[in-house]
N, C-alpha and C positions, 0 to 999 in steps of 0.2 A: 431570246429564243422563244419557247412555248411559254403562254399562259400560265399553263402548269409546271410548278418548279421540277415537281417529282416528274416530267413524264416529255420525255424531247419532243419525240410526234406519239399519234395516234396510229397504232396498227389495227388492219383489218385483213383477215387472210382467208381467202377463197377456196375452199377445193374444187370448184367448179367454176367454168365461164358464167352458167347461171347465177352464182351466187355473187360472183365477182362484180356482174354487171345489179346486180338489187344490190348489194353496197354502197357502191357508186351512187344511185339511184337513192336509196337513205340519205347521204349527205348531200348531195345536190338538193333534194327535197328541204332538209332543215335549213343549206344556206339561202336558197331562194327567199322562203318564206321570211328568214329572218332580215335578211335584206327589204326583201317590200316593207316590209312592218318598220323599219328602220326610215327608206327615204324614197319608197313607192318604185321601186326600180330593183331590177338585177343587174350586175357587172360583169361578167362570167369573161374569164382570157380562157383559150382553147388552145392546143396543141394538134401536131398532125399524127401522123401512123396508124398505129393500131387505134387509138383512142378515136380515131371520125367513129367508125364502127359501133365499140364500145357505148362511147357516148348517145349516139344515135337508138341501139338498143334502150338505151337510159329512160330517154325522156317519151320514146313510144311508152315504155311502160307504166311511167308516173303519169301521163295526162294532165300534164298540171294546164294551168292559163301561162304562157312565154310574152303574152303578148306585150309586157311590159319590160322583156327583156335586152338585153344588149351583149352581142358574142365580138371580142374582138379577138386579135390574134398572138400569141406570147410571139411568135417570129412566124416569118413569111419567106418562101424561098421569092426573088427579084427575076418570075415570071409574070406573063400576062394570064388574068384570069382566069382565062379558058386553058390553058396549058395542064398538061397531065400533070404537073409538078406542083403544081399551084396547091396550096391547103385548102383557101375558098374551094377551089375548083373541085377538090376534094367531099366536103361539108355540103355542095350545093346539090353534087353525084350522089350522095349517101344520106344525109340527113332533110331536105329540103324535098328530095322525093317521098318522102316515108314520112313528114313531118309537115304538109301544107300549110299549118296554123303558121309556121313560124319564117318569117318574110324575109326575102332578101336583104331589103333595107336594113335590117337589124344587125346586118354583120358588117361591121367597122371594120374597111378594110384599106391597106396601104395602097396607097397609089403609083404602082410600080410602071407607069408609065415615065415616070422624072428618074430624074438622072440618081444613082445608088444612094448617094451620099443625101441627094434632097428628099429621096422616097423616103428616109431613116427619119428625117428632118420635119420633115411633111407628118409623118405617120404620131411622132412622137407631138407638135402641136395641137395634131386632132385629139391627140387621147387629151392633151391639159382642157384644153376646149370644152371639151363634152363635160369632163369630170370638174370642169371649174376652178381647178387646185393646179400647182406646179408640182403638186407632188400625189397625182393620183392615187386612190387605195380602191384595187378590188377586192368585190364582195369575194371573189372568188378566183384562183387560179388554179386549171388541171393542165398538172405538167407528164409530159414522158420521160424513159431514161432508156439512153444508150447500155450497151453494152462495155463502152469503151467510157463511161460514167453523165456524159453531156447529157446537157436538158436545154431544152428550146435551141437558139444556135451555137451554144455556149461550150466551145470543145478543148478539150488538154491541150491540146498543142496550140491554145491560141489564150497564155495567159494575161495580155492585155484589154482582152476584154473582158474576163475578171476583174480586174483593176481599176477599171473605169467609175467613176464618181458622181459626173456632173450630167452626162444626156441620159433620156430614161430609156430612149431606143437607136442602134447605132447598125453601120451599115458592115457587111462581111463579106469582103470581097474575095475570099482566098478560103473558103470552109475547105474543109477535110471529107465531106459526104459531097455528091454532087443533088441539084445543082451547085456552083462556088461560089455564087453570090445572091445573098440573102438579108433579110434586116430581121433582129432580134431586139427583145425586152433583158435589160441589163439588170446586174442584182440591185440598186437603189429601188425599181421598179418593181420586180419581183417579190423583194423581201417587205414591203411596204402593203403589202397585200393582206386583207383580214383572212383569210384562209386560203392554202394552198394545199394541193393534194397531188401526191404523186399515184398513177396508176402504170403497175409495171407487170409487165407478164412473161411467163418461158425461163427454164432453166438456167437459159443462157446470161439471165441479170441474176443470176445466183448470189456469186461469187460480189460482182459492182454492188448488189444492193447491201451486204452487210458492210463492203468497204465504204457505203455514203452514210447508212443509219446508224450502224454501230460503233465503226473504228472513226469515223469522219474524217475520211483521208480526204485533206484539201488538193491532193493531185489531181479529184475529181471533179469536177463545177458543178457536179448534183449536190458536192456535200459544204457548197455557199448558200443553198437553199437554207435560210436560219431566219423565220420572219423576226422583226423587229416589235411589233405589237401583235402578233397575229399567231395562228397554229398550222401549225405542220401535218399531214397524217396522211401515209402510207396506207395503200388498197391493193393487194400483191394475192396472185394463185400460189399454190402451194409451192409450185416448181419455183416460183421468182423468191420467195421465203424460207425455201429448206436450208439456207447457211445462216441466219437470226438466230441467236440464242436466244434472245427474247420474243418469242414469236408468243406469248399468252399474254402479252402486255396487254391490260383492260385499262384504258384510259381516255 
């Protein structure tokens, strides 16, 4: 689980979108840096939704140097780039405009032209590829959470892909959100990761986030998120954090 024996994840709790996004903003700052200083590079996996935005906010306000960075994708829905659906398409809309320094080329993205199963196949080569290792570790993963508990493509009513062991990214041809076919990052992948950070926002992940942080109800695939050498930490507004009893966790 966490580094820390006493402390599962780390909480950080916003009462403001302000405050929520210079949060965010603090640990992306510390993992970058600690990353280059480690192997001259950043790893960064991204999610879609609310977080393009968020995130985008982020790194306008840190000004850091990106240019040594690398954005890839924790899942992709199996559109073409340019599709409204698309996450790229998403990130290119929202952060790429507001964000010039930081280049296309930098976003490692699947190749949803090939066929479902190969695009998964494809996608999941390129990451060993780049990262050198069969068993990639990012610097960094920001993941989102449903209401219904899922993170990246990884949903209740689809517990074999839980289950799964041996591919690090796998194709979904039947999701429960549309679009229904999409490729995700699997928990070997996921959890193998030096930090991961969940950002969740609105009332309506109330009730899901204490069932993944607190109770760890494994009915949910947020609460497989358990890194194996790495740390967990939670960055939630008030509304996503008011059922936490332990919402003063300083850790």
């Amino acid at each position: 689980m966490s580094a820390y024996p006493d402390c599962a994840f780390h909480l950080r709790v916003a009462e403001t979108e302000d405050e929520l996004v210079q949060n965010l903003s603090q640990v992306i700052k510390v993992y970058a840096e600690t990353a280059f200083h480690r192997n001259g590079t950043f790893r960064l996996g991204v999610s879609g939704g609310s977080l393009v935005q968020l995130l985008t906010r982020a790194l306008v306000a840190l000004q850091l140097d990106t240019s040594a960075w690398k954005f890839f994708f924790c899942d992709e829905r199996y559109v073409p780039h340019d599709h409204n659906d698309s996450t790229f398409n998403a990130y290119k809309t929202h952060m790429l405009t507001k964000l010039p320094s930081i280049l296309e080329s930098q976003f490692v993205k699947a190749n949803t032209s090939l066929p479902l199963d190969k695009c998964a196949q494809d996608y999941e080569t390129e990451l060993k590829r780049i990262f050198g290792s069969a068993s990639p570790e990012f610097d960094l993963l920001l993941l989102g959470m449903g209401p219904d508990g899922h993170t990246c493509s990884l949903f209740p009513e689809q517990p074999e892909s839980l289950a799964e062991k041996q591919r690090l990214v796998i194709p979904i041809s039947d999701s429960p959100k549309p679009p229904p076919q999409r490729i995700t990052f699997t928990l070997p992948l996921l959890n193998n990761a030096r930090q991961l950070v969940f950002v969740v926002t609105g009332a309506s992940k109330s009730a899901v986030v204490k069932r993944v942080f607190e109770e760890r109800d494994k009915e949910l695939p947020s609460s497989w998120i358990e890194p194996v050498n790495g740390e967990l930490t939670l960055i939630a507004d008030a509304a996503a954090a008011a059922s936490l009893t332990s919402r003063q966790i300083k850790c």
